[in-house]
N, CA, C and O atoms as CSV, one atom per row, in Angstrom:
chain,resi,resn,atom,element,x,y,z
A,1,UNK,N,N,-29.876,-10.352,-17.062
A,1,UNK,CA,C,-28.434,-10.225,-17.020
A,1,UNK,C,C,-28.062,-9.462,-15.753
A,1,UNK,O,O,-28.505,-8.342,-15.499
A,2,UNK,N,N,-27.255,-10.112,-15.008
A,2,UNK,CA,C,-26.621,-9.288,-13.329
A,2,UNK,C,C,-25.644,-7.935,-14.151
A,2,UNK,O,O,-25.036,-7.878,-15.220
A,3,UNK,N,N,-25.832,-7.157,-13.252
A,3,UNK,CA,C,-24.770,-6.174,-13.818
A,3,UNK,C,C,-24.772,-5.375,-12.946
A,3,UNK,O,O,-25.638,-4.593,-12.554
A,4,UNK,N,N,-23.259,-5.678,-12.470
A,4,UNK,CA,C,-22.588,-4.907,-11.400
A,4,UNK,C,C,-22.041,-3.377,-11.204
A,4,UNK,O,O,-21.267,-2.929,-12.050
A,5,UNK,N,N,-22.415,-2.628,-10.160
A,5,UNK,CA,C,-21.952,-1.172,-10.353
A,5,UNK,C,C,-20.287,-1.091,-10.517
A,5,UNK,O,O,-19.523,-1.098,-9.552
A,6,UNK,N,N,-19.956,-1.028,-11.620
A,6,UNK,CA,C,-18.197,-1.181,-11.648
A,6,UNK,C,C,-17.947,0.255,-11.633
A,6,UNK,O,O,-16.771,0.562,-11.437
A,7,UNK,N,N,-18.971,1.424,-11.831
A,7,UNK,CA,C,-18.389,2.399,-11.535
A,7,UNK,C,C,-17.934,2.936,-10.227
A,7,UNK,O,O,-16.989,3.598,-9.797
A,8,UNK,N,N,-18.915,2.420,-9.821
A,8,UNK,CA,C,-18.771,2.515,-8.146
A,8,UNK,C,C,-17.678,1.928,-7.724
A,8,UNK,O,O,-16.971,2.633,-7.004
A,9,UNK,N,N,-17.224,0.607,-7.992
A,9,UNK,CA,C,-16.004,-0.127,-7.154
A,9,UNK,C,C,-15.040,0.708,-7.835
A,9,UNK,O,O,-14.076,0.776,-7.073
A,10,UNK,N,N,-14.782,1.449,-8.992
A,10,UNK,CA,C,-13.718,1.834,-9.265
A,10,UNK,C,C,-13.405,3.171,-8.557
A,10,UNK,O,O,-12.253,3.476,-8.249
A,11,UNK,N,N,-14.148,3.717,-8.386
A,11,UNK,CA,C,-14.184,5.220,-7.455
A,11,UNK,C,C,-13.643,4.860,-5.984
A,11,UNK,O,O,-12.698,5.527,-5.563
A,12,UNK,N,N,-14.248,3.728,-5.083
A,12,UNK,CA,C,-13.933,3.571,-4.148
A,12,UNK,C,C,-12.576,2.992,-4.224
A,12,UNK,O,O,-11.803,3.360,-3.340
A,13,UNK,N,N,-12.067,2.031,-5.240
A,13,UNK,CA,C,-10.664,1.844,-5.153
A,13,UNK,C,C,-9.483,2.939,-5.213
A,13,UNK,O,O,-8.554,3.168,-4.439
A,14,UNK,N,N,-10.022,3.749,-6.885
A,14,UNK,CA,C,-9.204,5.113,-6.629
A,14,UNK,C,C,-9.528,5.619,-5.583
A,14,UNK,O,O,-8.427,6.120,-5.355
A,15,UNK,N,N,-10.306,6.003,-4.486
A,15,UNK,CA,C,-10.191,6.615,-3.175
A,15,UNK,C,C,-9.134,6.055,-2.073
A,15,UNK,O,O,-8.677,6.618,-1.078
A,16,UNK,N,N,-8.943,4.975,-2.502
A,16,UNK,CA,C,-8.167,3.950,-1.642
A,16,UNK,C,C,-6.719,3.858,-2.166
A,16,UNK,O,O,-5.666,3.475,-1.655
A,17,UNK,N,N,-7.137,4.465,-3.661
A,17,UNK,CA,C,-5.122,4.545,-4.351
A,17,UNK,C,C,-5.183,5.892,-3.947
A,17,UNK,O,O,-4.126,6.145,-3.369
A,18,UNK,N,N,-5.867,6.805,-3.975
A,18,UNK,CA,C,-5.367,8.473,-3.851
A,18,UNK,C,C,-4.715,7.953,-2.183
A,18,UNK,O,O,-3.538,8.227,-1.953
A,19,UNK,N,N,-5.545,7.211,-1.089
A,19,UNK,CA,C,-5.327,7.616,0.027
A,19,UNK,C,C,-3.797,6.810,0.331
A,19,UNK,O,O,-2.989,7.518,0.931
A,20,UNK,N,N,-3.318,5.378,-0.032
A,20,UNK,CA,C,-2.448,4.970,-0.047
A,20,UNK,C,C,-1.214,5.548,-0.988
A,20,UNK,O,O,-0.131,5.159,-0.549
A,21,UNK,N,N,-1.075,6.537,-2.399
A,21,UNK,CA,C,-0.146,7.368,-2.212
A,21,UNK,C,C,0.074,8.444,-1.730
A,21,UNK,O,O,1.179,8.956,-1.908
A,22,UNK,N,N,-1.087,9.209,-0.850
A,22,UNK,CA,C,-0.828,10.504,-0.344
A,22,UNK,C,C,-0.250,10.023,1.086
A,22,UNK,O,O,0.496,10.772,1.718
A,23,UNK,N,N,-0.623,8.731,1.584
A,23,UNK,CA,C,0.612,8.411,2.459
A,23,UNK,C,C,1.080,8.113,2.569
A,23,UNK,O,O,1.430,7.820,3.712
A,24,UNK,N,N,1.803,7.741,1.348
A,24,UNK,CA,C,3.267,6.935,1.501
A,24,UNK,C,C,4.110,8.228,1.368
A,24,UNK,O,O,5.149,8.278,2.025
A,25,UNK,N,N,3.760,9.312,0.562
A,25,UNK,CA,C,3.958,10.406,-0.232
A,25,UNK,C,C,4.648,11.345,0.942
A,25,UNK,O,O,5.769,11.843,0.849
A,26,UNK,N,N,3.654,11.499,2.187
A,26,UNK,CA,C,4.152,12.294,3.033
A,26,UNK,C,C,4.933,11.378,4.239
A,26,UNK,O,O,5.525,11.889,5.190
A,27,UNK,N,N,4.802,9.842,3.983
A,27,UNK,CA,C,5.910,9.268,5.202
A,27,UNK,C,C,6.686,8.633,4.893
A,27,UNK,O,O,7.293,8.030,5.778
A,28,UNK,N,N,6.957,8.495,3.908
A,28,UNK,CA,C,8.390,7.824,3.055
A,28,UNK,C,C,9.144,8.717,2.283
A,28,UNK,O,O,8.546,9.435,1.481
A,29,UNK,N,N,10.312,8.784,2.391
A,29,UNK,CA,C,10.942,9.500,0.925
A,29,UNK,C,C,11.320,8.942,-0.056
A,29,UNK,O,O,12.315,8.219,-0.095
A,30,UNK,N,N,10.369,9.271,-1.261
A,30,UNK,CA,C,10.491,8.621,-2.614
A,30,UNK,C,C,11.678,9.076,-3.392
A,30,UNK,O,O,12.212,10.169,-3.204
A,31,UNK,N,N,12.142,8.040,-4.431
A,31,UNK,CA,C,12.815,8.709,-5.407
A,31,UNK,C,C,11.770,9.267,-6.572
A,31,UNK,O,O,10.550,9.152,-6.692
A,32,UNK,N,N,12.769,9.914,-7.365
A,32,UNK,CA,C,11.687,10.414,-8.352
A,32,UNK,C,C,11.025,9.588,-9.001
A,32,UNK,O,O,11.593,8.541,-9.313
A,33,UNK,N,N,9.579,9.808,-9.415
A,33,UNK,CA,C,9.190,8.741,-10.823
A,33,UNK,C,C,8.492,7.693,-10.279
A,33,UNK,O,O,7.717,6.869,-10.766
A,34,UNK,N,N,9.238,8.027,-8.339
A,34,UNK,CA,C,8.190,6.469,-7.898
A,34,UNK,C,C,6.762,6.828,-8.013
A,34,UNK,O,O,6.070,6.002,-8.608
A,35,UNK,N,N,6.138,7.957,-7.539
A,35,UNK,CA,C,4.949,7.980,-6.992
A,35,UNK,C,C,4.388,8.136,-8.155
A,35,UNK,O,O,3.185,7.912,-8.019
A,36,UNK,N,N,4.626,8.385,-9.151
A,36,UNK,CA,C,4.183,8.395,-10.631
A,36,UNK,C,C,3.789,6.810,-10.885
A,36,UNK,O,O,2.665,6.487,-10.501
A,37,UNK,N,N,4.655,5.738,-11.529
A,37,UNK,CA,C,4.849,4.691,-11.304
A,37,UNK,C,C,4.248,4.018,-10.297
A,37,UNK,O,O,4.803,2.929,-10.448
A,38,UNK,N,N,3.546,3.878,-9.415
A,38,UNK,CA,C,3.537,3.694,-8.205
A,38,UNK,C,C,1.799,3.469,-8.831
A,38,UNK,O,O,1.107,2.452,-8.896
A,39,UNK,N,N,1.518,4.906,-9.223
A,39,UNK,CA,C,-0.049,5.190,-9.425
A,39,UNK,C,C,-0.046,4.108,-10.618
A,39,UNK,O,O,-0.378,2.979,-10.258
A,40,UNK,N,N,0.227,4.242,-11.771
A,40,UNK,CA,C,0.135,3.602,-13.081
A,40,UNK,C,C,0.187,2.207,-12.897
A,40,UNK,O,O,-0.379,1.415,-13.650
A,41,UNK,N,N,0.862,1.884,-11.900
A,41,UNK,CA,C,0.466,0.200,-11.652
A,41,UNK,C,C,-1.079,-0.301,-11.173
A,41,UNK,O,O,-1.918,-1.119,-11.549
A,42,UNK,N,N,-0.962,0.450,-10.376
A,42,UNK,CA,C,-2.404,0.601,-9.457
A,42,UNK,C,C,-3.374,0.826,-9.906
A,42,UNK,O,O,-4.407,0.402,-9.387
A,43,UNK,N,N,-3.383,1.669,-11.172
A,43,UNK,CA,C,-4.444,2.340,-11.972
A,43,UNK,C,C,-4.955,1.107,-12.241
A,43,UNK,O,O,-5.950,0.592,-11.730
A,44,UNK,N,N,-3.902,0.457,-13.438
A,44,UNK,CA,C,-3.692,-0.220,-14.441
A,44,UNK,C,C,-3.981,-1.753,-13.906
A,44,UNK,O,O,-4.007,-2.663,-14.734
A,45,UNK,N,N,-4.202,-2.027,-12.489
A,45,UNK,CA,C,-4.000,-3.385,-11.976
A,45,UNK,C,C,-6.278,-3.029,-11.629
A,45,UNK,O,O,-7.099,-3.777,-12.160
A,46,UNK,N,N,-6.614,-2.104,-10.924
A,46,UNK,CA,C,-8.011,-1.641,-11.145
A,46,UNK,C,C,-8.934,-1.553,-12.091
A,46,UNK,O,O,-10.110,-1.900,-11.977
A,47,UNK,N,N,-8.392,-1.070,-13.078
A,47,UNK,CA,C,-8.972,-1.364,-14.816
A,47,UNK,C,C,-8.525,-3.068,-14.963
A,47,UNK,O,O,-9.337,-3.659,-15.674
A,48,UNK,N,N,-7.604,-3.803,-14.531
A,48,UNK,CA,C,-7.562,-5.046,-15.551
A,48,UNK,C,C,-8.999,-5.803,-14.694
A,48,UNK,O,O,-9.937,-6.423,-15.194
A,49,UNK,N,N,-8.708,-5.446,-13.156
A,49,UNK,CA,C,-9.409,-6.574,-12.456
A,49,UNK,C,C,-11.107,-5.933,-12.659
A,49,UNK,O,O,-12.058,-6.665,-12.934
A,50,UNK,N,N,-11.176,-4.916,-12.522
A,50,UNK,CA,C,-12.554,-4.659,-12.494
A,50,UNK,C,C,-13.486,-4.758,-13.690
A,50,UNK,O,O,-14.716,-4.792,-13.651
A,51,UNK,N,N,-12.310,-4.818,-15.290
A,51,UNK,CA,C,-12.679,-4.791,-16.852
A,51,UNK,C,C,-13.339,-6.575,-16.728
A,51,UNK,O,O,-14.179,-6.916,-17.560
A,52,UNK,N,N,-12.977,-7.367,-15.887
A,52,UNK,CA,C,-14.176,-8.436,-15.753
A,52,UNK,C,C,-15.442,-8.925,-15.641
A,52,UNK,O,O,-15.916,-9.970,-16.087
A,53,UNK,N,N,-16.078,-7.806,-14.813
A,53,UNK,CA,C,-17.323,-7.005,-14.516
A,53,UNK,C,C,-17.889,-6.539,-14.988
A,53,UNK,O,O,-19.069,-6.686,-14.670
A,54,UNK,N,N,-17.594,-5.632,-16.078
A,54,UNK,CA,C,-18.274,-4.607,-16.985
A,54,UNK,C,C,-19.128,-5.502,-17.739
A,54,UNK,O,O,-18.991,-6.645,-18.175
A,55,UNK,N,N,-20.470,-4.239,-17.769
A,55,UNK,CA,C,-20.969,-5.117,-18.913
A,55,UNK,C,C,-20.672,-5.012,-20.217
A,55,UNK,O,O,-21.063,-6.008,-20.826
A,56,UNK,N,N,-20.301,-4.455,-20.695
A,56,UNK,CA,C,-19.668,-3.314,-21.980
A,56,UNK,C,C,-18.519,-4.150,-22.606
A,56,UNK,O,O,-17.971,-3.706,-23.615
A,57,UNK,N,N,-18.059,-5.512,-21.991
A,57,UNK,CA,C,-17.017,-6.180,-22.259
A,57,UNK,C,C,-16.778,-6.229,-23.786
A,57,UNK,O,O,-17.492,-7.073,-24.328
A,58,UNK,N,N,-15.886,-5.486,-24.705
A,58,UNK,CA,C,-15.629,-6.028,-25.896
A,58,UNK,C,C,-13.994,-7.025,-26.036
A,58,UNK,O,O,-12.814,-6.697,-25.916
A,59,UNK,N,N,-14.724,-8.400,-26.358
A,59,UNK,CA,C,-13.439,-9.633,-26.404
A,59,UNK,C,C,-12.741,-9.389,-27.809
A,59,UNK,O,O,-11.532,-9.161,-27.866
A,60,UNK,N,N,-13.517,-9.443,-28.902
A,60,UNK,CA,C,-13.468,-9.922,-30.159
A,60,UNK,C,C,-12.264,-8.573,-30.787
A,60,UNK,O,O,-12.577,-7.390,-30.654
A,61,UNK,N,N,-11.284,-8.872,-31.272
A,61,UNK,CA,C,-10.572,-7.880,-31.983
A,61,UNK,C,C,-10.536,-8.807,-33.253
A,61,UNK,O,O,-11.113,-9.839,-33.596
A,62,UNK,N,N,-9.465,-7.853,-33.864
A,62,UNK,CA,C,-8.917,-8.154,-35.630
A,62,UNK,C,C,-7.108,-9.292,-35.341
A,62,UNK,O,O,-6.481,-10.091,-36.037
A,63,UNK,N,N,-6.958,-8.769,-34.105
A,63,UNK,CA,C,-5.488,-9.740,-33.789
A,63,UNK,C,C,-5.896,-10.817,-33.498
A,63,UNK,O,O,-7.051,-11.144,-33.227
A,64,UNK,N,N,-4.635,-11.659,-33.549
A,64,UNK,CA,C,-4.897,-13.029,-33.226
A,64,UNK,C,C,-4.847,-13.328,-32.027
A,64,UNK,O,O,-5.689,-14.100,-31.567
A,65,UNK,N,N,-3.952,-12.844,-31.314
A,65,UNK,CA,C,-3.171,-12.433,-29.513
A,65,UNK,C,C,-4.233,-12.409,-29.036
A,65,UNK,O,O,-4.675,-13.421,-28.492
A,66,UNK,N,N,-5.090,-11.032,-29.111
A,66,UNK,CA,C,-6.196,-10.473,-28.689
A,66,UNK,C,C,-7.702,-11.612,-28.778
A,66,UNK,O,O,-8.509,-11.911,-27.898
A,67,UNK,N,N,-7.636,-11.910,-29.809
A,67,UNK,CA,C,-8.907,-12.709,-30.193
A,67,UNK,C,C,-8.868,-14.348,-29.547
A,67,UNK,O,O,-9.805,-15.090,-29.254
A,68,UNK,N,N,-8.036,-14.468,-29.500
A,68,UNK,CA,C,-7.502,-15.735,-28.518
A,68,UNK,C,C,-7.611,-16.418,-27.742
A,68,UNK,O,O,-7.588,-17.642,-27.611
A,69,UNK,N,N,-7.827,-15.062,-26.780
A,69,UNK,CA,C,-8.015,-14.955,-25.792
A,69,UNK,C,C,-9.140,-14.066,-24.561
A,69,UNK,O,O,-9.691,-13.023,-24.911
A,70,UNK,N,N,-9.281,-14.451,-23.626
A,70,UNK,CA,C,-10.706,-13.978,-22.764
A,70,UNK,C,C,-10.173,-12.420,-22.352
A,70,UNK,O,O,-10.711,-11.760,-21.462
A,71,UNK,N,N,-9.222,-12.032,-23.016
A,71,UNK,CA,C,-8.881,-10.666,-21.877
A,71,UNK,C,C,-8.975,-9.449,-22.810
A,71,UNK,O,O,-8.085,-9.259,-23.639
A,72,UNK,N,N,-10.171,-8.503,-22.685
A,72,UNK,CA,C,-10.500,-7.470,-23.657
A,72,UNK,C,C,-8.961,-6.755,-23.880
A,72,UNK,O,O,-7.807,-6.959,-23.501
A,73,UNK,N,N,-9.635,-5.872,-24.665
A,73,UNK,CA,C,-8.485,-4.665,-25.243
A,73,UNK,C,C,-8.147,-3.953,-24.076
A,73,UNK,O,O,-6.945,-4.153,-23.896
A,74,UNK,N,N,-8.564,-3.274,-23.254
A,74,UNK,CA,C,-8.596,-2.673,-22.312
A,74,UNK,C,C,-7.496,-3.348,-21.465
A,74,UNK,O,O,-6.426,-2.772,-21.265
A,75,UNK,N,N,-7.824,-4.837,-20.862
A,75,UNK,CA,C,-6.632,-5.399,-20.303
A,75,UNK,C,C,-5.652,-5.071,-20.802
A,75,UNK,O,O,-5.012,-4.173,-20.255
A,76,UNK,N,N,-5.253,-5.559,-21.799
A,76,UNK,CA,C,-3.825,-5.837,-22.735
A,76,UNK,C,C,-3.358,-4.566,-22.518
A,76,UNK,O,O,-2.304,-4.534,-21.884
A,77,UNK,N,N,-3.844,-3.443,-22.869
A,77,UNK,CA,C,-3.230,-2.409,-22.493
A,77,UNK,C,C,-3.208,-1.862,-21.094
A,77,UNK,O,O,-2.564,-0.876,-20.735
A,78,UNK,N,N,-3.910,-2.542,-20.415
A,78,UNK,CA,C,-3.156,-2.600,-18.682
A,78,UNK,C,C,-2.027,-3.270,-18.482
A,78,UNK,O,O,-0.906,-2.874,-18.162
A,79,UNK,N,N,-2.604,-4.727,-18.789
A,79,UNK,CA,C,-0.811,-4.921,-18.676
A,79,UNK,C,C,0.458,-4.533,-19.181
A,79,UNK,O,O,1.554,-4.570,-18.620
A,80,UNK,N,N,0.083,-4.075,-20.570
A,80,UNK,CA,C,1.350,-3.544,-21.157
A,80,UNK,C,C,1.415,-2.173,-19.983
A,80,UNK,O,O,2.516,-2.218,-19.433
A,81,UNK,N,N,0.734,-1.219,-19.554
A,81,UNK,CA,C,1.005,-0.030,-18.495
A,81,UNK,C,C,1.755,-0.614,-17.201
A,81,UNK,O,O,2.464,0.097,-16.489
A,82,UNK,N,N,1.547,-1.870,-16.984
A,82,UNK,CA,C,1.717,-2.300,-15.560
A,82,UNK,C,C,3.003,-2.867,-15.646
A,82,UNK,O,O,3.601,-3.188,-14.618
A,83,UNK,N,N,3.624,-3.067,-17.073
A,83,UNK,CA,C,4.778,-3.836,-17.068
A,83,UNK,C,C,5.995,-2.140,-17.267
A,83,UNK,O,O,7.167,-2.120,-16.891
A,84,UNK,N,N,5.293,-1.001,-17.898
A,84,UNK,CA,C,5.851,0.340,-17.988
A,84,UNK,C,C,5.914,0.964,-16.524
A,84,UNK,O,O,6.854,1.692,-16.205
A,85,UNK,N,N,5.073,0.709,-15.809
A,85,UNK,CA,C,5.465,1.621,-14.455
A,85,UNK,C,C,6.404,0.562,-13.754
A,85,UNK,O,O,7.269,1.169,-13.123
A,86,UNK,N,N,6.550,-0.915,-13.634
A,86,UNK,CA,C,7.484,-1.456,-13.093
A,86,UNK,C,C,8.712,-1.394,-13.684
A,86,UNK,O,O,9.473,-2.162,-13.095
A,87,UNK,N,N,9.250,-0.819,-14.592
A,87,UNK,CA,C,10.511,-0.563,-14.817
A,87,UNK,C,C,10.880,1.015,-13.802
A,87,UNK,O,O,12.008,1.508,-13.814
């Protein structure tokens, strides 16, 4: 079985979200809530894409939504985060 270091890509991406809001942070002026928001998409868009990879993948729930379909628990609750920081 291949099994990819997803811990690793996720560290280097958060290095790459810390570094892209600490500069938007100091060369843009945000309103409030953005840079909050801002992160939670980003987080949340890193966990959906990288939760493909894992080996640890659990598909199978008790819902029907969930069970349905190829996109673990973990997703679903990314996207539901990703649809909360875009408001």
């Amino acid at each position: 079985v291949t099994l990819y270091p997803t811990q690793l890509y996720s560290s280097v991406i958060f290095l790459g979200i810390f570094l892209l809001l600490y500069a938007a942070q100091r060369t843009i002026v945000l309103k409030a809530g953005t840079l909050a928001g801002a992160y939670l998409v980003l987080a949340s868009v890193e966990r959906f894409i990288v939760d493909f990879y894992r080996g640890d993948r659990i598909i199978k729930s008790t819902n029907a939504l969930v069970y349905s379909s190829d996109l673990s628990f973990h997703q679903w609750i990314s996207l539901a985060l990703i649809s909360m920081g875009l408001c």
